[in-house]
N, C-alpha and C positions, 0 to 999 in steps of 0.2 A: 443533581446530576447522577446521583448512584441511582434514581430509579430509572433512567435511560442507559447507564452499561448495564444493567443485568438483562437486558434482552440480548446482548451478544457477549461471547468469552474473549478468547485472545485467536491472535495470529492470522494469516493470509494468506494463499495460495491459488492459480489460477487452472481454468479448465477447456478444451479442446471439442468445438460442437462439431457437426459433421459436417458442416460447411469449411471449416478448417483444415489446411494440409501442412505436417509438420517440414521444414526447412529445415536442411543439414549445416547451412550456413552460421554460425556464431549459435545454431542451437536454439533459432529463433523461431516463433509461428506466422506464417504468413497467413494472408486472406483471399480467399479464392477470387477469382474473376467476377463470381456468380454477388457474391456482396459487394466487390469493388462498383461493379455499374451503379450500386445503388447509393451511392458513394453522395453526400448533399452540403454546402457549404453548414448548413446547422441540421444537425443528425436526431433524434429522438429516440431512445428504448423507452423499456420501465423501470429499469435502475441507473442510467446514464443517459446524462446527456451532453451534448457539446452545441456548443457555436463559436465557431471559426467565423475571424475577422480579415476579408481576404486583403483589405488597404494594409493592413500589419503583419500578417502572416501569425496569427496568435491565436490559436486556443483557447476556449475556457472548457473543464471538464468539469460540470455540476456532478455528482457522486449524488444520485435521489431514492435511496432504498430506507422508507421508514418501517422501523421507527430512528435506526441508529447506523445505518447504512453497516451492516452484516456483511462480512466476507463469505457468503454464499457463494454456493459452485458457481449457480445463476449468475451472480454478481460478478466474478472474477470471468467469465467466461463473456460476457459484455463488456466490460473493463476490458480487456485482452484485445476483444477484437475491435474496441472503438479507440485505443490507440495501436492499433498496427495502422490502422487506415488514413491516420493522421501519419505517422511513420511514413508511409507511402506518398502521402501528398507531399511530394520537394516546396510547395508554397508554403507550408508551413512550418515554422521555425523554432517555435516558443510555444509550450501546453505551458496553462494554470490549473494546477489540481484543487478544487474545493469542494462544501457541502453546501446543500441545500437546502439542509436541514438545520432547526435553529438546534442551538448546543452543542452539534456532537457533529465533527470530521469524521471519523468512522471509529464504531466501537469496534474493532476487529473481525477473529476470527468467528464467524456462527457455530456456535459450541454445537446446536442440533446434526452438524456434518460429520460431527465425532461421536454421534452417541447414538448406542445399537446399530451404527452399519456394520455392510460388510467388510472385509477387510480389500475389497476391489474399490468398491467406496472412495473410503479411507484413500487408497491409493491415487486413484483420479482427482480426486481435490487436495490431494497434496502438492501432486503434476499443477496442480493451477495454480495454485500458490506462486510455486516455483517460478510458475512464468507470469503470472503478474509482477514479480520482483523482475526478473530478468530484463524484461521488457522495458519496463519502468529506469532500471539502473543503466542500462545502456542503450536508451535513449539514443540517438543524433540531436535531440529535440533540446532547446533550453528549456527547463522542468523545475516551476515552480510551485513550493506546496502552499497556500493561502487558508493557515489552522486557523478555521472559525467555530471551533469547536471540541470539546475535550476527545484526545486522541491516542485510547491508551494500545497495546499490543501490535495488532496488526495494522491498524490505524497509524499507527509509531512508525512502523515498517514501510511502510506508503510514504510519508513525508521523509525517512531517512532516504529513500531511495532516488528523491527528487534532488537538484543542483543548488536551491534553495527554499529555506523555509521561513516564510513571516506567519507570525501566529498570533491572534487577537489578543488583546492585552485584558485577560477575564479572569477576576481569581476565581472563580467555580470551571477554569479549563485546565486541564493537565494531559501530560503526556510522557508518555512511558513505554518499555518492554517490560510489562509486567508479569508475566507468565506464569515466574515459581507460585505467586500469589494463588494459583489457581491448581498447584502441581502440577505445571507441566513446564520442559524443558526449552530453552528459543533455541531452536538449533544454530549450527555453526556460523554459517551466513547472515541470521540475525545479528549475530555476534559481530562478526567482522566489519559488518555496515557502522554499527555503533564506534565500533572501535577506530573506526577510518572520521567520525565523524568527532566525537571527544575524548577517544585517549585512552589506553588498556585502562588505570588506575579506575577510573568514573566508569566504563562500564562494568567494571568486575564486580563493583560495588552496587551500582544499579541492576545489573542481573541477577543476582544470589539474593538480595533484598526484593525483587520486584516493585523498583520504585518507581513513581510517576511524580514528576516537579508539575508544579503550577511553570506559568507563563514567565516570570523573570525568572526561577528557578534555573527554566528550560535555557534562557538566555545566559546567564551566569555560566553554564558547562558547556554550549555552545551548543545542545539541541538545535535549539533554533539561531537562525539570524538576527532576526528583526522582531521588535513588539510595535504594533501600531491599535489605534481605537479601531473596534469591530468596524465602524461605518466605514474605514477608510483602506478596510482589509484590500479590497479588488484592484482599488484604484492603487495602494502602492505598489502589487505585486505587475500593475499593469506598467510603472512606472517604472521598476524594477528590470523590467522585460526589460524595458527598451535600450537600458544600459547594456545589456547583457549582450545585445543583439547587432549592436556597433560590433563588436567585432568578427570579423571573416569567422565563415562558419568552420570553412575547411581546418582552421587553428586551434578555434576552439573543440571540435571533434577531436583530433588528433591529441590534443593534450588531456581530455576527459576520458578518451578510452586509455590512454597512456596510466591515467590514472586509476582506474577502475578497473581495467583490466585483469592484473591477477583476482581480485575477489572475485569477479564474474569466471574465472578460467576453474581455480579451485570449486565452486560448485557444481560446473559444469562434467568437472572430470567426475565430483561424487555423487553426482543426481541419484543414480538408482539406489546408492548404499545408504542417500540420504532418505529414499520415498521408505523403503525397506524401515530403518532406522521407527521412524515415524508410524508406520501402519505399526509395527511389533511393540511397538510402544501404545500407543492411544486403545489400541485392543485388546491391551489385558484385562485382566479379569478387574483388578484392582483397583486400576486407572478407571474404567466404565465406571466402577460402584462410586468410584470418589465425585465422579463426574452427572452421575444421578443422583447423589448425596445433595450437590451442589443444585442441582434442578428440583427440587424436593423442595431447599430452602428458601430457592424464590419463588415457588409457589405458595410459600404458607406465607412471605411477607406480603407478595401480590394481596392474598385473602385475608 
């Protein structure tokens, strides 16, 4: 498994194509008209895919970016707008987030977005990030995460963002906000998702160490929900759905944004201090070298 994370670092964030117009509503991105037409019960990119089950009103969103499904601008910028479009359709109820790929849910962030750009760059894939999370965390949608694959950083941040997470019962899978590991900071929001999800104590411990738990681990502090056999991953979260989905949506809405709310509200108010934050950070002089230090050393292990 370590030679499939070293093609990608940590973290996540999403990006704004031109087809895209920003919405002042809760902050959100919608999707223009011009993509809506092209709108298809099972959809296809080259890094996502979906197929919608219109008898259930259920999602599956395959995640297919090899080798380790990279949070690429590309990727998050397809991720964005292939669940707004779900978002859109009222038939649809319930997304299942998984990979495609065997081993690995998403190794995170694509460390190459951080290394020698500009700080405009830098800036615009942070914005995606952002709204990959956003989008993801406040959901209408029942959102579950189906970890078929080891899921450390931003890959982490993707299944916390979901309403629930079953995770393949694989000791070569872990999962984590690992980031110190790499010197680099999870910002605030990382922070708070974890915190809402196991408890200040465990993440304070888990973020300053950069820990990733194996699969009971994850279960033990309450990462995840559920541990099932890999074969049985789709079918329980498909099983899972349908509990979820008995009840009234308008209830379950109302009490998840109830819930989620202020975290969603607090980044909202500090988006820009947090892009700022981030570009003055990953662009120092310092952070680069440490960060080509790092790319240096998996080239000579590759060779």
């Amino acid at each position: 498994m370590s030679n499939v994370l070293r093609h990608s670092a940590v973290c996540g964030f999403s990006g704004l194509l031109s087809h895209v117009s920003t919405s002042s509503r809760h902050g959100r991105v919608c999707v223009s008209p011009f993509l809506l037409s092209h709108w298809r019960n099972s959809s296809t990119s080259s890094k996502i895919k979906v197929d919608f089950n219109n008898s259930t009103g259920v999602a599956v969103m395959y995640m297919q970016s090899p080798p380790v499904n990279s949070l690429s601008l590309d990727f998050l910028t397809e991720f964005s707008i292939s669940l707004e479009k779900l978002e859109m359709d009222k038939s649809c109820r319930g997304l299942v987030l998984t990979s495609s790929l065997p081993k690995v849910f998403s190794a995170g962030l694509d460390i190459m977005e951080m290394y020698g750009k500009s700080p405009e760059h830098c800036e615009e894939f942070w914005k995606a990030v952002q709204e990959m999370w956003l989008k993801l965390y406040s959901s209408n949608m029942v959102t579950i995460a189906a970890i078929n694959g080891s899921s450390p950083a931003g890959g982490c941040l993707m299944s916390l963002a979901c309403d629930y997470r079953i995770m393949a019962e694989n000791p070569r899978y872990s999962i984590g906000l690992n980031e110190t590991q790499l010197g680099i900071v999870a910002p605030f929001w990382f922070k708070d998702n974890m915190v809402n999800t196991v408890g200040h104590r465990t993440t304070e411990m888990a973020l300053q160490l950069g820990l990733l738990f194996s699969a009971p681990e994850a279960l033990k502090i309450g990462l995840v929900d559920q541990l099932v056999s890999e074969d049985q991953l789709l079918t329980t979260a498909t099983k899972t759905m349908a509990k979820w989905l008995v009840i009234p949506d308008h209830a379950r809405q109302i009490t998840k944004s109830m819930m989620r709310r202020p975290t969603i509200d607090k980044l909202m108010s500090n988006r820009e201090a947090d892009i700022q934050n981030f570009v003055s950070f990953i662009t120092k002089d310092s952070i680069q070298k440490s960060i080509g230090m790092y790319l240096e050393m998996l080239k000579r292990r590759k060779g």
